[in-house]
C-alpha positions in Angstrom: 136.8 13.4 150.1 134.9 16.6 150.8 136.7 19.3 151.9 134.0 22.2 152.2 133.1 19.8 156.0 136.4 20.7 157.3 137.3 24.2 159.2 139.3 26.4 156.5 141.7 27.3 159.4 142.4 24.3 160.1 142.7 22.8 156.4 145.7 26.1 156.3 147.6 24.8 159.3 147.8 21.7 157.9 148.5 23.1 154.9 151.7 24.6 156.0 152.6 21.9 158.3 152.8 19.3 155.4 154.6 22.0 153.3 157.0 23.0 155.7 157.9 19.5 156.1 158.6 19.0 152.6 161.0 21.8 153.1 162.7 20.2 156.1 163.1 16.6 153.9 164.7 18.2 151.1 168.5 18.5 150.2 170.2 21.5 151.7 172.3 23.5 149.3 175.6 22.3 149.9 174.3 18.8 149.7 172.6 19.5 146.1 175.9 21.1 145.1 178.1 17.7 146.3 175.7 15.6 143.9 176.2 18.5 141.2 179.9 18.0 141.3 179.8 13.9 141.5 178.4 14.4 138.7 180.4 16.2 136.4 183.2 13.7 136.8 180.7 10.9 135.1 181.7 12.8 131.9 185.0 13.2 132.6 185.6 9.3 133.6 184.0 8.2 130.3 185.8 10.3 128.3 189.4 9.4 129.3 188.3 5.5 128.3 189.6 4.2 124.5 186.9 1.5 124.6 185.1 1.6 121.3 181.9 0.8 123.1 182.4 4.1 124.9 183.0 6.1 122.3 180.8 9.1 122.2 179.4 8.4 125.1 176.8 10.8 126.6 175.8 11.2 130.7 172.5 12.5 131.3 170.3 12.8 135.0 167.4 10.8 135.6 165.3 9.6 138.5 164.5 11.8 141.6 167.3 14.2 140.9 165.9 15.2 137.4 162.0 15.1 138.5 163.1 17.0 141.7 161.8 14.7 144.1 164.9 13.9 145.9 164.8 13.4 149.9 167.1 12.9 153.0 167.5 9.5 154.2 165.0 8.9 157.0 166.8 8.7 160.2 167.8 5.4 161.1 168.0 3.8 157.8 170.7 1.7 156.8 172.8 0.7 153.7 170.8 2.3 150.4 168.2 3.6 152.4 170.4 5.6 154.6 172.2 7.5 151.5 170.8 9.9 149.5 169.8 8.7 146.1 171.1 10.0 143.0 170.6 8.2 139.7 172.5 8.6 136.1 172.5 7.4 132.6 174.8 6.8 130.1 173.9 6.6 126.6 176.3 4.7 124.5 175.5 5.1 120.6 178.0 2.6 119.8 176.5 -0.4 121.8 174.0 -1.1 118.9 175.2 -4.7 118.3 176.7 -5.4 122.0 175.3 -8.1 124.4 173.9 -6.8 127.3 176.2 -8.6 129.4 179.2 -7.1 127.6 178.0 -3.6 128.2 177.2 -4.2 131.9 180.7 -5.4 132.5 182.6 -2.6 130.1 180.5 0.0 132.1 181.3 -1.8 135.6 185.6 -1.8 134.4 185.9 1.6 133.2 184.3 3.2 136.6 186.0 0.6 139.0 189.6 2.4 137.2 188.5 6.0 137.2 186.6 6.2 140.4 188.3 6.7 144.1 186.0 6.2 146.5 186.2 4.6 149.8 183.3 1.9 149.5 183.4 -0.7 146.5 181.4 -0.4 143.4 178.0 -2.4 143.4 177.0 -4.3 141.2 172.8 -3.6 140.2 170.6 -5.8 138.2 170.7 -3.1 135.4 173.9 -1.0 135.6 176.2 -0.1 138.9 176.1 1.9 141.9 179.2 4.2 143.3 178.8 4.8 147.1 180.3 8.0 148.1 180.6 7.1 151.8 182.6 10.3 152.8 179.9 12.7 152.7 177.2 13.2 155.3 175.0 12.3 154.7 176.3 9.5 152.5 174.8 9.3 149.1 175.2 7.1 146.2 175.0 7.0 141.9 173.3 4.7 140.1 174.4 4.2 136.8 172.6 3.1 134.3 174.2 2.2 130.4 171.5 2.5 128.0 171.2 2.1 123.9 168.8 3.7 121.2 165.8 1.2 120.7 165.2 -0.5 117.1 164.0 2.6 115.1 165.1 5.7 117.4 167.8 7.6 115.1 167.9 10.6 118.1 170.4 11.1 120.2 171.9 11.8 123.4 169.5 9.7 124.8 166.0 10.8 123.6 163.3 8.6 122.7 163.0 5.1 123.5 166.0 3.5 124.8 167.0 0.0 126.0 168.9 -1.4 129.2 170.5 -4.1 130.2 169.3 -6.2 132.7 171.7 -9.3 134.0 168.9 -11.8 134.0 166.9 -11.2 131.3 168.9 -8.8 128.4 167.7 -5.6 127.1 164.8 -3.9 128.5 162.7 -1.1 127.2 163.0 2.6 128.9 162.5 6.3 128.5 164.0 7.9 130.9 163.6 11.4 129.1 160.6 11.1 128.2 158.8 10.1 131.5 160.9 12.9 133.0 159.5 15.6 130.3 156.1 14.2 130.9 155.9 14.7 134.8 157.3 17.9 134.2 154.7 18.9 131.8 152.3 17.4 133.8 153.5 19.5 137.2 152.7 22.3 134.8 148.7 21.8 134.3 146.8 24.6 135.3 145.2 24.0 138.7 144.1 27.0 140.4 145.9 27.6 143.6 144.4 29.2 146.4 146.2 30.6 149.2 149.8 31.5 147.5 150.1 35.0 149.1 149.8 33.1 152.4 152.2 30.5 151.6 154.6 32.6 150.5 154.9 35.1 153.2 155.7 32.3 155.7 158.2 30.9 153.2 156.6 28.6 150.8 156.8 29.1 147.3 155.0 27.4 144.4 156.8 28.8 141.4 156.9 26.3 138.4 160.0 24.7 137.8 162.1 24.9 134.6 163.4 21.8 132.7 167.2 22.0 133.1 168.6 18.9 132.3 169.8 18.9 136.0 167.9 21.7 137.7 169.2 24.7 139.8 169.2 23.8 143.3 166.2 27.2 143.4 163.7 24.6 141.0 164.2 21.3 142.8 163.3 23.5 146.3 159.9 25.2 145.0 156.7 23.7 146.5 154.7 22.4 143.3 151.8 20.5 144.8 152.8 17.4 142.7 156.4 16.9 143.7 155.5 18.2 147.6 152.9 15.0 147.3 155.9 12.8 146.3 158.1 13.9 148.4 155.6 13.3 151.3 154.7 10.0 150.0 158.4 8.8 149.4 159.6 9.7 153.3 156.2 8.4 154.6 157.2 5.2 152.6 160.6 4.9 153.9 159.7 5.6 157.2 156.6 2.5 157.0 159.3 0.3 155.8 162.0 0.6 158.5 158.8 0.7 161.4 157.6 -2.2 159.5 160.9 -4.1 158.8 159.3 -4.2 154.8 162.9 -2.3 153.6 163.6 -4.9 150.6 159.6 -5.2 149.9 158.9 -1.3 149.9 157.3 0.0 146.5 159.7 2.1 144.7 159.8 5.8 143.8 159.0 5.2 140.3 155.7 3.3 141.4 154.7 6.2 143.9 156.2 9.0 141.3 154.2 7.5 138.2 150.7 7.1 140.5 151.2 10.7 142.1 151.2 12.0 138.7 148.4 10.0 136.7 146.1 11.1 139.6 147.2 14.6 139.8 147.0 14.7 135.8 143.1 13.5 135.9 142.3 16.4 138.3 144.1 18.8 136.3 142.3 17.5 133.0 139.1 17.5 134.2 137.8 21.0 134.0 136.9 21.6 137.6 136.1 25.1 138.2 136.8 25.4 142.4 140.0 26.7 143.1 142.1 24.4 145.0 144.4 24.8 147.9 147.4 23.1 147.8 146.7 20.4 150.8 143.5 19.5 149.0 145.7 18.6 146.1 147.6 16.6 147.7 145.5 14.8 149.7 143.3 14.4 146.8 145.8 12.9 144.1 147.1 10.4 146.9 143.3 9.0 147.0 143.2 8.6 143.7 146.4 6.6 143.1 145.3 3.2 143.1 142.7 3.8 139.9 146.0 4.0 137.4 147.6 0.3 138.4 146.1 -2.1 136.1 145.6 -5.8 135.8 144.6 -7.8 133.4 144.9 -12.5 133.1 147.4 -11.8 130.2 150.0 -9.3 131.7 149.6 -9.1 135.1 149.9 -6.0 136.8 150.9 -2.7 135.6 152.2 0.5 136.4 153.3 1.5 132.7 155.8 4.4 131.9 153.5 6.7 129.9 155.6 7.2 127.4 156.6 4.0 126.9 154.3 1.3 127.5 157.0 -1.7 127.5 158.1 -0.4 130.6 156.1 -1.4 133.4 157.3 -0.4 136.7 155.4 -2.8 138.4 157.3 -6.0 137.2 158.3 -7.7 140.3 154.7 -7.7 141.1 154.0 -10.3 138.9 156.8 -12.5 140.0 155.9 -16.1 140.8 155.0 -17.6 144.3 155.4 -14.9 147.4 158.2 -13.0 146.0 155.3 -11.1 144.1 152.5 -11.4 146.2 155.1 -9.2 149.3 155.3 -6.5 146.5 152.1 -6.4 146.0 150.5 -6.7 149.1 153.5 -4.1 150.1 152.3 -1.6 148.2 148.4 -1.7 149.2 149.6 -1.9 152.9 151.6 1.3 153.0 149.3 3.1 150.8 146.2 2.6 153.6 148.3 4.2 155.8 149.9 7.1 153.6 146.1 8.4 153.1 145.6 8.0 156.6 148.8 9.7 157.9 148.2 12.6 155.5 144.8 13.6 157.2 146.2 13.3 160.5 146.2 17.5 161.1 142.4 16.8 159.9 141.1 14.9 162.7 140.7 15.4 166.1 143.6 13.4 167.9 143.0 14.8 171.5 145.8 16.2 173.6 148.2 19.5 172.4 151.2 17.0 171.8 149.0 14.1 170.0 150.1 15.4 166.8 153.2 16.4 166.9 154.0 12.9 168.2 152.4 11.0 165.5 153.2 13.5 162.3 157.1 13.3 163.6 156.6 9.3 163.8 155.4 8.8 160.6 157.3 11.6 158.5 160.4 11.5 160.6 160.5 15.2 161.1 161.7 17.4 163.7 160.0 18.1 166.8 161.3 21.6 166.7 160.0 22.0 163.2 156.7 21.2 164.1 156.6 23.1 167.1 157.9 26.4 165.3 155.2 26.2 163.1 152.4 25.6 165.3 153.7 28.5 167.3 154.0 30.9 164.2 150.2 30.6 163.3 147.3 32.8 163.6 145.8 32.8 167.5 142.6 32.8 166.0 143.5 29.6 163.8 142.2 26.1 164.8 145.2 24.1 165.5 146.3 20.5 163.4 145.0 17.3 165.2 142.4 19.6 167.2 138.4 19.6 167.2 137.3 22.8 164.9 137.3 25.7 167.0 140.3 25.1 169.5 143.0 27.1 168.7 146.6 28.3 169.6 144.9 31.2 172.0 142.6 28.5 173.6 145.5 26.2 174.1 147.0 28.8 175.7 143.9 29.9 178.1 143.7 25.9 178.5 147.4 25.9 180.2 146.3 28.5 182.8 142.6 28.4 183.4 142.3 24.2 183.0 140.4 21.9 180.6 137.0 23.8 181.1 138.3 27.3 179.7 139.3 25.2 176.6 136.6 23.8 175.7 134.4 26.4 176.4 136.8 28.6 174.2 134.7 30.7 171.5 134.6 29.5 168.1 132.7 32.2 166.2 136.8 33.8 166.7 137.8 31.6 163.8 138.5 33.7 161.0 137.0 32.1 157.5 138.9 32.0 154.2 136.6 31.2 151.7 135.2 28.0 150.1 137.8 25.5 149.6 136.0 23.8 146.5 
């Protein structure tokens, strides 16, 4: 994609549109300090329990929570879709010799007796879920029990682990690593333009540290990367439930890993142009299908850098249509995530023709979308519009009539500079 065709006014209301919705789909405070809180009493369930296998056991954050892509449920989801996601493991140093069957069940005992909670505890393929139905929004735990891999002498869960799947035993992750590696990855030194801009309407970019379950202030910021997933996450959320594709969706790990290979190539590869932030987004969603790879032997992959037995893309490769809906799933919603994302790029006709589409496929507010499109520039060529037409000639359209519109001057539009 060339971005040096578009009008640089109009590539920065975009620009803040997407970022502002990023914003909106984010946890609030008090919600981020709920999860905080569920959290602690993990610990403090485990360490009540006289179960040898539990002995020494050690809770640590994984998933969206720790790579600080966590979102609100789109509206109108239902069941897991409709809470907000949290996810948890449990490393158990004592669980060497244990069947993964006898760990799953241990696991599920000990937090059906130290939990109160109004819904039941689910059963997962790989550990358990606690549903903590009387918040609002809802949001639920997934717990996942997990063991040092054959050669790992670390502890507290670093370096390669295993978990226990119900159908098919122990299964090779790394949850730690694959977290350190997006984070490090988030970190890659592509040069930003823009930021004074961004952040005197309210958008910051700071990096984000690598607490092992960050301060609310980290998982808010606006890196690029994790604004891209979060983007992509509610987009996908939001296809599935329009769709009715809820149980065939791809998951965050699928999206997560592919956001990040992509935006890792752009970072490693030298470029010279300074970048603004929407031309990093929309950039590293382009490239994501170039990191899922096939092959006659193993099918396809989306592989856990860090550990290449864990391939995220597994149910991909299960027989008959089961795998083929995953699959075909995936390339579906993807066609119309890079679409969707260039929607404040094209020209989509009448002064409401965006916000009605960007609030139907993001889910975002109306009001949101209006306050920002109000707070921009007069001189600035609106999202959705032709190059040229801008807040002040939306404006002169509502009085004077389609002709003063369109005959609205363009040489107004302010330049910013080349956009790479």
């Amino acid at each position: 994609m060339r971005f040096d065709q578009f009008d640089s006014t109009q590539l920065q209301s975009w620009e803040l549109l997407l970022l502002r919705a990023t914003q909106e789909m984010s946890l609030t405070a008090p919600q981020y300090t709920t999860i905080e809180d569920r959290y602690a009493t993990l610990q403090e369930i485990l360490a009540t329990s006289a179960h040898p296998l539990l002995q020494g056991a050690h809770v640590f954050v994984q998933g969206s929570i720790e790579l600080r892509t966590t979102i609100k449920p789109a509206p109108g989801a239902k069941g897991a879709m409709g809470t907000i996601d949290a996810d948890a493991v449990v490393w158990l140093p004592n669980a060497t010799n244990a069947s993964a069957s006898e760990v799953l069940r241990v696991i599920e005992e000990r937090f059906r007796e130290g939990t109160r909670v109004d819904a039941p505890i689910v059963q997962l393929r790989r550990g358990i879920r606690i549903e903590y139905a009387d918040e609002k929004p809802g949001f639920h735990i997934d717990i996942t029990p997990a063991r040092c891999a054959p050669g790992n002498a670390d502890c507290n869960g670093v370096g390669a682990l295993e978990v226990p799947d119900r159908e098919l035993g122990w299964k090779a992750s790394s949850p730690r690593e694959y977290s350190a590696w997006l984070q490090g990855v988030s970190k890659m030194r592509i040069s930003v333009q823009g930021l004074d801009l961004l952040k005197g309407r309210g958008i910051v970019l700071d990096e984000a540290s690598q607490d092992p379950l960050p301060a609310y202030g980290d998982y808010i910021d606006g890196n690029p990367l994790r604004a891209a997933i979060k983007l992509l996450k509610r987009h996908r959320d939001v296809w599935a439930l329009r769709n009715r594709r809820e149980d065939e969706r791809p998951i965050s790990a699928i999206i997560t890993t592919l956001a990040t290979r992509s935006y890792e190539e752009m970072a490693a590869s030298g470029a010279t142009a300074s970048l603004r932030p929407v031309e990093i987004i929309l950039r590293l969603v382009d490239g994501m299908r170039r990191f899922i790879n096939f092959s006659t032997i193993s099918g396809y992959e989306v592989l856990n850098p860090k550990d290449p037995g864990e391939n995220f893309a597994e149910k991909w490769n299960r027989l008959g249509s089961e795998g083929v809906a995953y699959r075909t799933a995936f390339e579906e919603w993807h066609v119309q995530a890079v679409g969707d994302l260039q929607l404040g790029l094209m020209d989509l006709g009448g002064d409401g023709a965006l916000r009605d589409r960007f609030t139907e496929r993001f889910a975002v507010t109306e009001t949101m979308v209006r306050d920002v499109i109000r707070d921009l520039p007069g001189n600035w060529t609106l999202p959705g519009r032709t190059p040229g037409y801008t807040r002040a000639a939306a404006s002169l359209a509502a009085l004077a009539g389609p002709h003063a519109a369109s005959s609205a001057p363009q040489g107004a539009v302010v330049s910013t500079g080349r956009l790479g």
